[in-house]
Wavefront OBJ file of the C-alpha trace (Angstrom):
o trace
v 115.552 223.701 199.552
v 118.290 224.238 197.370
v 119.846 226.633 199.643
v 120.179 224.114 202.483
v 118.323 225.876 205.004
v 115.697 223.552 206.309
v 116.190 220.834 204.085
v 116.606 218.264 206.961
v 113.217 219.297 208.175
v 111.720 218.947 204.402
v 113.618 215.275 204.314
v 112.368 214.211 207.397
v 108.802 214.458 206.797
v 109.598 213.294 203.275
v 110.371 210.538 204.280
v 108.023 209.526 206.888
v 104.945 210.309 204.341
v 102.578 207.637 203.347
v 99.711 209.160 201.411
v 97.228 211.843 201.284
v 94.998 211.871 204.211
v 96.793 209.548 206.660
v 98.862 209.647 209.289
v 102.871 209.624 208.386
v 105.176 206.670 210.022
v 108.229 207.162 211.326
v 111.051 206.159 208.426
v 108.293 204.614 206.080
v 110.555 205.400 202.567
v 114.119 205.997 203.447
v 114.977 206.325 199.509
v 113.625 209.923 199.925
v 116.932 210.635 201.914
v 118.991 209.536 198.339
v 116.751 211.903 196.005
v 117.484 214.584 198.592
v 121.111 214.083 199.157
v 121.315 213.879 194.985
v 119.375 217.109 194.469
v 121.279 219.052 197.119
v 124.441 218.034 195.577
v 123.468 218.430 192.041
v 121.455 222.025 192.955
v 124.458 223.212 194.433
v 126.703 222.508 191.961
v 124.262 223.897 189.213
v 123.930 227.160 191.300
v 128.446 227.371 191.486
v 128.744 226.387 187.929
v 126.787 229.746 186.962
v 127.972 231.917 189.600
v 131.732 230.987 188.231
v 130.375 231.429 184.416
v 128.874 235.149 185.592
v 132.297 235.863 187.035
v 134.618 234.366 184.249
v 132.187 236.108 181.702
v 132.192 239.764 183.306
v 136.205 239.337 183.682
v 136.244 238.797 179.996
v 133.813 241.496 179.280
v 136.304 244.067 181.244
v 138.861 242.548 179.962
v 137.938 243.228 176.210
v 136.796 246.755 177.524
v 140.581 248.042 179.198
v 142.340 246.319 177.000
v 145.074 243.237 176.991
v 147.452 244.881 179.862
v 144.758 245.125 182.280
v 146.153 242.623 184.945
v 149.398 244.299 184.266
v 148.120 247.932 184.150
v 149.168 250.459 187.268
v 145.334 251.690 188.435
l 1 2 3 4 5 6 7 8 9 10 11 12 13 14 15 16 17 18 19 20 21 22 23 24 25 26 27 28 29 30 31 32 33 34 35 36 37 38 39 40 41 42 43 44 45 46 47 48 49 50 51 52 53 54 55 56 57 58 59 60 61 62 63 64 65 66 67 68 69 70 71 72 73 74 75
């Protein structure tokens, strides 16, 4: 779900559940749609908060490894 590929579908019937064994009703606990809209945010910004620490990490790394000059260096 965290991806966002389907995650209306997964809301949806979220949302219309009642209990184990019965039929669902249409809109029966809309308060599902806030825990959804919370974890998509907060997933997503989990997920770009360690891409960007990978990246800023492995441009130190090469940074340490080619020295100071490397922005500056002709390659």
């Amino acid at each position: 779900m965290s991806t966002t590929e389907g995650w209306i579908d997964v809301m949806n019937d979220a949302i219309d559940s009642v209990a184990i064994d019965m039929q669902p009703i249409v809109e029966n606990n809309v308060y599902w749609s806030f825990f959804f809209m919370v974890f998509i945010f907060f997933g997503n910004f989990l997920i770009l908060n360690l891409f960007t620490g990978v990246v800023c990490d492995t441009y130190n790394n090469e940074k340490e490894i080619l020295g100071k000059n490397y922005l500056l260096s002709d390659h």
